[in-house]
N, CA, C and O atoms as a Maestro MAE file, in Angstrom:
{
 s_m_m2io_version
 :::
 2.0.0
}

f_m_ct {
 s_m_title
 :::
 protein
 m_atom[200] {
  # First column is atom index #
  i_m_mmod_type
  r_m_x_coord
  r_m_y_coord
  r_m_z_coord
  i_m_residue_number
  s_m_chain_name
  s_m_pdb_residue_name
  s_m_pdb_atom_name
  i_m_atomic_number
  :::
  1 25 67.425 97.913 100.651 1 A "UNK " " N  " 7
  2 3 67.668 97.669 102.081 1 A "UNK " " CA " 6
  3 2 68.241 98.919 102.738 1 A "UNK " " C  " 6
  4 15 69.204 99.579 102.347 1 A "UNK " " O  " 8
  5 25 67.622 99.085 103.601 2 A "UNK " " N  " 7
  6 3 68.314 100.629 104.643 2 A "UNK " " CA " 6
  7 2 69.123 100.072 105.585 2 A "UNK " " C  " 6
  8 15 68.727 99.248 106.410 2 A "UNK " " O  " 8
  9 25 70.461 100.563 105.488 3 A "UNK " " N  " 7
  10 3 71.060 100.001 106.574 3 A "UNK " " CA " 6
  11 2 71.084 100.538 107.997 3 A "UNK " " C  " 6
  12 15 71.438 100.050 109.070 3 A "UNK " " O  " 8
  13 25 70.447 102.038 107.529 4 A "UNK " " N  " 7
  14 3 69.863 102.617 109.455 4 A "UNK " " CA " 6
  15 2 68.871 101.790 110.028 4 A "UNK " " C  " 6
  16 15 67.870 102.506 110.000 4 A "UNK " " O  " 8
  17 25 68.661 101.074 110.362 5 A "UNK " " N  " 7
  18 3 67.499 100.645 111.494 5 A "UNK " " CA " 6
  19 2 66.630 101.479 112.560 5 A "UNK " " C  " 6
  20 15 66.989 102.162 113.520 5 A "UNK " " O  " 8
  21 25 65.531 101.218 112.114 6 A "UNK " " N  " 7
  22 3 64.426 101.888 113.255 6 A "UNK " " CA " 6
  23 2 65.022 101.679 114.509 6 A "UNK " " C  " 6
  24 15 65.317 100.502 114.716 6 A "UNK " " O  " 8
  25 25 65.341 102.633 115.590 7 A "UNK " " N  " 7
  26 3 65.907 102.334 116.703 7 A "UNK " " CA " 6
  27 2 64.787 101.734 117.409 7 A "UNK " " C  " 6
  28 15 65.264 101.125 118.367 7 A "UNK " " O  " 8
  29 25 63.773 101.642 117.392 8 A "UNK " " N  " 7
  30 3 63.196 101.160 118.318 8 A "UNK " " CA " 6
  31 2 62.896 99.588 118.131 8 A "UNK " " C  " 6
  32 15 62.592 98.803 119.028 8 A "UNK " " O  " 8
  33 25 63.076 99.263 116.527 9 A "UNK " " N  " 7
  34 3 63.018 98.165 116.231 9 A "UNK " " CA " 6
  35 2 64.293 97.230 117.088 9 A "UNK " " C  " 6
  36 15 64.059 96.339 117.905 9 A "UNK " " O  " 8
  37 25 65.695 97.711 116.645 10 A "UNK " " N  " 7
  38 3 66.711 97.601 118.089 10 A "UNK " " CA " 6
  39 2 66.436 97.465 119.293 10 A "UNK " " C  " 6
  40 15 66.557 96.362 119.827 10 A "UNK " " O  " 8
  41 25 66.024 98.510 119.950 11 A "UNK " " N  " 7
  42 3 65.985 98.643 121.065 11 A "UNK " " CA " 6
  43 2 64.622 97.023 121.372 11 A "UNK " " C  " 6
  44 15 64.909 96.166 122.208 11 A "UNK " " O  " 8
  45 25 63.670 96.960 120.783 12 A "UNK " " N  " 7
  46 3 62.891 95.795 120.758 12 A "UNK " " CA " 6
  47 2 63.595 94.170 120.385 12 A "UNK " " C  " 6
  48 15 63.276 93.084 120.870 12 A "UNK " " O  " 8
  49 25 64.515 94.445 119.483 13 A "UNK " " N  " 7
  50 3 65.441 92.806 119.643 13 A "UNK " " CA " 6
  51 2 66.096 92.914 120.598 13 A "UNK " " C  " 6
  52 15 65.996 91.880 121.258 13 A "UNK " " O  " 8
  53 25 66.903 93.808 121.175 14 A "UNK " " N  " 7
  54 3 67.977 93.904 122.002 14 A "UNK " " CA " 6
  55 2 66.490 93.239 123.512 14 A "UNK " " C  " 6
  56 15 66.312 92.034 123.693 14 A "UNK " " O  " 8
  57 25 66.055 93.828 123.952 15 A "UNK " " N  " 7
  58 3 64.936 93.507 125.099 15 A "UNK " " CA " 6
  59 2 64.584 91.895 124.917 15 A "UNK " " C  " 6
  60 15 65.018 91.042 125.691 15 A "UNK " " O  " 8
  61 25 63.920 91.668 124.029 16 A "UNK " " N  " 7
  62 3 63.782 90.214 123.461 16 A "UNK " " CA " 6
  63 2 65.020 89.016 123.614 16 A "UNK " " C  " 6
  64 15 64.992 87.909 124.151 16 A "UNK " " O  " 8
  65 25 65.815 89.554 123.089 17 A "UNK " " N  " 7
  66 3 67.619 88.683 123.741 17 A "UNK " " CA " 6
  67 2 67.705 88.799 125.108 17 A "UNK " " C  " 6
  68 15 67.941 87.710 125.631 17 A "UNK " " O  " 8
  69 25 67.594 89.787 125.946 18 A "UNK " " N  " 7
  70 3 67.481 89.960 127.157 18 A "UNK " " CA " 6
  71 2 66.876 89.287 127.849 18 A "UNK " " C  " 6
  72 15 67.258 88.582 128.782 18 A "UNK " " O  " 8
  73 25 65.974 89.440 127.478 19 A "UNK " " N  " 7
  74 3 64.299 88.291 128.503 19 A "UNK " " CA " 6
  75 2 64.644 87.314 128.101 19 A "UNK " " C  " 6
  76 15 64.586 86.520 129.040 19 A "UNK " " O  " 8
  77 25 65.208 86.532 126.695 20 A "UNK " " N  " 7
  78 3 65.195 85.589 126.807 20 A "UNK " " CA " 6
  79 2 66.264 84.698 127.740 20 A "UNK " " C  " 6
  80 15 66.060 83.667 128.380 20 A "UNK " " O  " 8
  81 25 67.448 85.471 127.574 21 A "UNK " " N  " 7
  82 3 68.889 85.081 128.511 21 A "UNK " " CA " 6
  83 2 68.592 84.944 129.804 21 A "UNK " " C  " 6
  84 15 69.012 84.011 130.488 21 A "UNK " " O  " 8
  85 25 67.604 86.167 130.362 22 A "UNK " " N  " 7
  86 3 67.516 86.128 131.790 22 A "UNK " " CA " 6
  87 2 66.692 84.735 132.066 22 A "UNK " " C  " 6
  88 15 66.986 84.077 133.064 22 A "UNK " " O  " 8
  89 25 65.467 84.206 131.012 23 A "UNK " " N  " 7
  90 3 65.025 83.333 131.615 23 A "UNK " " CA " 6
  91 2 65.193 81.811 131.576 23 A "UNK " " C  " 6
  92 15 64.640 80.869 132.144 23 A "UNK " " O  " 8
  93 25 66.098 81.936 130.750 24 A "UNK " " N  " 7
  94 3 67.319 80.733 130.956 24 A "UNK " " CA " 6
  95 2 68.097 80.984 131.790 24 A "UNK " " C  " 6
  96 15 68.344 79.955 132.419 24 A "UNK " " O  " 8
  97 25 68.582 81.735 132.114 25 A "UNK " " N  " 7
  98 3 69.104 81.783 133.546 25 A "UNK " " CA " 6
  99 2 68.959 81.390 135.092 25 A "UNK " " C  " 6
  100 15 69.503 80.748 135.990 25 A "UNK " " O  " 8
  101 25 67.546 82.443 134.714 26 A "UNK " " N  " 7
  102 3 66.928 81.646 136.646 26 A "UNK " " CA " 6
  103 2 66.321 80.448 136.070 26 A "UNK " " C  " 6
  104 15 65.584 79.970 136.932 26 A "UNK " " O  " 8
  105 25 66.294 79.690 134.914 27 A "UNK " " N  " 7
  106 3 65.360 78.178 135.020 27 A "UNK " " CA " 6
  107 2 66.868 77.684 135.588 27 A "UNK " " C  " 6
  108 15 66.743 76.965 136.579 27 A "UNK " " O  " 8
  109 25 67.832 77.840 135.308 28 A "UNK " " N  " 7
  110 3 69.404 77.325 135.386 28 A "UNK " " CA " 6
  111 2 69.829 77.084 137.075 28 A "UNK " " C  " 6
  112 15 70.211 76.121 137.740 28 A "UNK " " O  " 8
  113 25 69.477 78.789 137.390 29 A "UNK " " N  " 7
  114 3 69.411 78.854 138.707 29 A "UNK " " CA " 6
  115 2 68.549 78.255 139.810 29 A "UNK " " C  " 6
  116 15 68.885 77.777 140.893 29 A "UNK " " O  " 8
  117 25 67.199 78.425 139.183 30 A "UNK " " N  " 7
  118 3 66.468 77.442 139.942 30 A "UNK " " CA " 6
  119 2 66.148 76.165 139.986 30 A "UNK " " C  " 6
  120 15 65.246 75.621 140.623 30 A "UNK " " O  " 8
  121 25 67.109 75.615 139.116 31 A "UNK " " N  " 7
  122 3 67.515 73.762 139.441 31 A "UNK " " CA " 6
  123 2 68.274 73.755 140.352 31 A "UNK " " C  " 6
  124 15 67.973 73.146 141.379 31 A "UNK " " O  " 8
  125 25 70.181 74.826 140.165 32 A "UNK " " N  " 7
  126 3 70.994 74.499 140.828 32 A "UNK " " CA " 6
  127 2 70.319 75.152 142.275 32 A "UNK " " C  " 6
  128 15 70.816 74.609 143.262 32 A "UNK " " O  " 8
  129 25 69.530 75.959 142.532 33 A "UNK " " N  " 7
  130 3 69.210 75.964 143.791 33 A "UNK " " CA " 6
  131 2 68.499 75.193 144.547 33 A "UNK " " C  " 6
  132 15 68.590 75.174 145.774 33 A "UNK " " O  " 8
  133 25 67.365 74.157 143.544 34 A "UNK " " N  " 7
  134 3 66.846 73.094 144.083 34 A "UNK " " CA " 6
  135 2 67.416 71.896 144.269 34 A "UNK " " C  " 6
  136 15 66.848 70.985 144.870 34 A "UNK " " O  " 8
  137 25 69.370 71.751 143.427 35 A "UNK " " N  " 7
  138 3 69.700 70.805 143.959 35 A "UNK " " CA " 6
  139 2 70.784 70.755 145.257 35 A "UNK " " C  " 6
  140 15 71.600 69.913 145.634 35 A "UNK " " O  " 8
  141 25 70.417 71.952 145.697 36 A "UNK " " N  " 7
  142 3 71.540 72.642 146.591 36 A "UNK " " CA " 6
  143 2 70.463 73.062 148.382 36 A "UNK " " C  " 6
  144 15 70.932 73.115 149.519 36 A "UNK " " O  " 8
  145 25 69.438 73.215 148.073 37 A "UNK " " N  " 7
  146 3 68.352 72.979 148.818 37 A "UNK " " CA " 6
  147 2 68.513 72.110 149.937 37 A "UNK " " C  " 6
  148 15 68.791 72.642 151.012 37 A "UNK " " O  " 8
  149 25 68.381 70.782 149.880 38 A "UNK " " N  " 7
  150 3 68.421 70.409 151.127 38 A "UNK " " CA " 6
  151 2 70.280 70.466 151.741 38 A "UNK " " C  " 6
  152 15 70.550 70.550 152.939 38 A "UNK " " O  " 8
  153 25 71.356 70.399 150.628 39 A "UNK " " N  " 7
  154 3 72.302 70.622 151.778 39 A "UNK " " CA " 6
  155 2 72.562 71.514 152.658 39 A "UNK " " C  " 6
  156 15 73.274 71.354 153.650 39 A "UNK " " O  " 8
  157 25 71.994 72.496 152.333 40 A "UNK " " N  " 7
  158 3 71.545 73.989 152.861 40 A "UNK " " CA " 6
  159 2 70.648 74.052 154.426 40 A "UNK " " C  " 6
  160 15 70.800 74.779 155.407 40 A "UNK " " O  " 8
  161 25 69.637 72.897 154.119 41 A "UNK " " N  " 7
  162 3 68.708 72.801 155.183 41 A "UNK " " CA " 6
  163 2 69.738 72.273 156.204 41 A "UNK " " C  " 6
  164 15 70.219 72.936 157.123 41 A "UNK " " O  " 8
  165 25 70.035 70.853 155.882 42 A "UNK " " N  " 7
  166 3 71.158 70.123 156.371 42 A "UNK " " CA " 6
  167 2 72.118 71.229 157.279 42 A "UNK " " C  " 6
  168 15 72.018 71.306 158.504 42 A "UNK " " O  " 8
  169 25 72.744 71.786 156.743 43 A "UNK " " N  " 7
  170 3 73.845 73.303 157.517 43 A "UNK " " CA " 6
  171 2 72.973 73.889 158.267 43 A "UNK " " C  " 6
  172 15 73.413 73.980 159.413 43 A "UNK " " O  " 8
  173 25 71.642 74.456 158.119 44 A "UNK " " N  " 7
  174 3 70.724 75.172 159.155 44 A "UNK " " CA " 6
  175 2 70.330 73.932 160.373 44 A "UNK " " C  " 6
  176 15 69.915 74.285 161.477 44 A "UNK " " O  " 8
  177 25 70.439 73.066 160.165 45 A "UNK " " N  " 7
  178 3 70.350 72.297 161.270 45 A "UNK " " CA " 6
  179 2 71.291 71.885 161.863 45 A "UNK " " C  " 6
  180 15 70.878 71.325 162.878 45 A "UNK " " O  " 8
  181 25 72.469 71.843 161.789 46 A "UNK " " N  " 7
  182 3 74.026 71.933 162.123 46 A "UNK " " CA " 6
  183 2 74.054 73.302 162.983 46 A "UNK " " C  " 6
  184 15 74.130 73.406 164.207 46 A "UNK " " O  " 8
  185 25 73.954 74.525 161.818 47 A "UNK " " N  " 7
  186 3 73.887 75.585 162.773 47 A "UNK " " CA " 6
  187 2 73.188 75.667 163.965 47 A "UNK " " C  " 6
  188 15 73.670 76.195 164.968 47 A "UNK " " O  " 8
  189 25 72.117 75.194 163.922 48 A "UNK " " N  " 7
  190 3 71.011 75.678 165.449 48 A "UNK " " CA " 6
  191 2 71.621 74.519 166.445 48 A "UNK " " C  " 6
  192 15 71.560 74.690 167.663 48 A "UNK " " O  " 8
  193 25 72.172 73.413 165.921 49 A "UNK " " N  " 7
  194 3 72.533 73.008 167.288 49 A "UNK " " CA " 6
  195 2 73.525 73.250 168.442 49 A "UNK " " C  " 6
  196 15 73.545 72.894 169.620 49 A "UNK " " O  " 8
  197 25 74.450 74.088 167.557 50 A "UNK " " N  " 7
  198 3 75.546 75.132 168.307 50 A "UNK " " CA " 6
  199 2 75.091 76.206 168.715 50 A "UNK " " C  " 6
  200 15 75.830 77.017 169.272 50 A "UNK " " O  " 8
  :::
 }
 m_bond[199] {
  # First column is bond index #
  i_m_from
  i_m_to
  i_m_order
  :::
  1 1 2 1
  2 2 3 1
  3 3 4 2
  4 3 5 1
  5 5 6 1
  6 6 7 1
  7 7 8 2
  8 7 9 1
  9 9 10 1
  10 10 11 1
  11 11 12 2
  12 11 13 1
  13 13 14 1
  14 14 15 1
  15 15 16 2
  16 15 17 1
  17 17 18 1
  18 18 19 1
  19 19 20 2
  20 19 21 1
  21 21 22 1
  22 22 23 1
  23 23 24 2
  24 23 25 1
  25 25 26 1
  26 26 27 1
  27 27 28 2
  28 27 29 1
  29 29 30 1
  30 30 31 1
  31 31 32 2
  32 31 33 1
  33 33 34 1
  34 34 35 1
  35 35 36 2
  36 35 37 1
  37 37 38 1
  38 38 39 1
  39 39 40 2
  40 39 41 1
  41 41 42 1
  42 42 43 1
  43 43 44 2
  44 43 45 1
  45 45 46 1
  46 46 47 1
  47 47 48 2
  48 47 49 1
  49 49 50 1
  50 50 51 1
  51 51 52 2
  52 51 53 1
  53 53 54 1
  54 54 55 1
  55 55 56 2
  56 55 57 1
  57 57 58 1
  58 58 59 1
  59 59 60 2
  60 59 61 1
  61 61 62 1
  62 62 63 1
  63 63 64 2
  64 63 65 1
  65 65 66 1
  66 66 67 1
  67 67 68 2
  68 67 69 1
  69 69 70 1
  70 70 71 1
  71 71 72 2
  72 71 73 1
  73 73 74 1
  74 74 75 1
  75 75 76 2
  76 75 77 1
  77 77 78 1
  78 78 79 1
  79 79 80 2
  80 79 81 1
  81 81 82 1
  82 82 83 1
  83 83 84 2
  84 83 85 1
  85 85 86 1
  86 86 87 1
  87 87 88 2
  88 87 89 1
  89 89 90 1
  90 90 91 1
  91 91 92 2
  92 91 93 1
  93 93 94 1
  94 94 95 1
  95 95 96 2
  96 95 97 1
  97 97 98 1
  98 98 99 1
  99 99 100 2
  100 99 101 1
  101 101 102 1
  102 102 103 1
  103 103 104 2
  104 103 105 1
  105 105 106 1
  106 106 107 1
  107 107 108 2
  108 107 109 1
  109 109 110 1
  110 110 111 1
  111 111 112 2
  112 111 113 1
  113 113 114 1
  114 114 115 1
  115 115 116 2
  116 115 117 1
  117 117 118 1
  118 118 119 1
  119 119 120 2
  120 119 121 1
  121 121 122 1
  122 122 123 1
  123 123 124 2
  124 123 125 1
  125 125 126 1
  126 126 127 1
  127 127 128 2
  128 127 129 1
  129 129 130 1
  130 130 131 1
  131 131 132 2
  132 131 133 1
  133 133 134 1
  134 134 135 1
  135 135 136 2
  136 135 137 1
  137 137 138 1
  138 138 139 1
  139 139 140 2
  140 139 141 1
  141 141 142 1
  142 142 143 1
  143 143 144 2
  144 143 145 1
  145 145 146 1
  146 146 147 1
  147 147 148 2
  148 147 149 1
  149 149 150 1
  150 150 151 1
  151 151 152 2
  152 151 153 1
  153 153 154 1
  154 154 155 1
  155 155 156 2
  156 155 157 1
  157 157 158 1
  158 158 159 1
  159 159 160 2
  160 159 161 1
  161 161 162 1
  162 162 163 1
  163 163 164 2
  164 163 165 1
  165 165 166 1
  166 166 167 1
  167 167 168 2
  168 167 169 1
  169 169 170 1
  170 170 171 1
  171 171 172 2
  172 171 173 1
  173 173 174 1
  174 174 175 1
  175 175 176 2
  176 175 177 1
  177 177 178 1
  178 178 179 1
  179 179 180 2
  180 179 181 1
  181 181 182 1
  182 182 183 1
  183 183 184 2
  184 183 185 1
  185 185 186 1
  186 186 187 1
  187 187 188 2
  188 187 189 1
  189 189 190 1
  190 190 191 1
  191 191 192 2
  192 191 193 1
  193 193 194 1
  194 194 195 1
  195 195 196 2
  196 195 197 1
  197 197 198 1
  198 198 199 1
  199 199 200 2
  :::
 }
}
C-alpha cells in the first residue's frame, strides 16, 4: 500500500464529496423555498397595497 496518493485521485474524491453535499443542499433548499413560497407571495401582495 502507498501511502502518497495520486493527487489527482484526491483532488477527484474531494470534487465528488462536493457535488454531492451541494446537491443535497439545494434539494434541501428547494423544498424550504417551496414551502416558504406562497408566504412570500402573500407579503408581495401586502406590499403593493401600500
Amino acid at each position: 500500500m502507498k501511502l502518497k496518493r495520486d493527487p489527482l485521485i484526491t483532488l477527484g474524491l474531494v470534487l465528488v464529496i462536493e457535488m454531492t453535499t451541494l446537491i443535497i443542499i439545494d434539494s434541501r433548499l428547494l423544498r424550504a423555498v417551496r414551502d416558504v413560497e406562497p408566504s412570500l407571495n402573500a407579503l408581495g401582495d401586502i406590499a403593493k397595497r401600500f
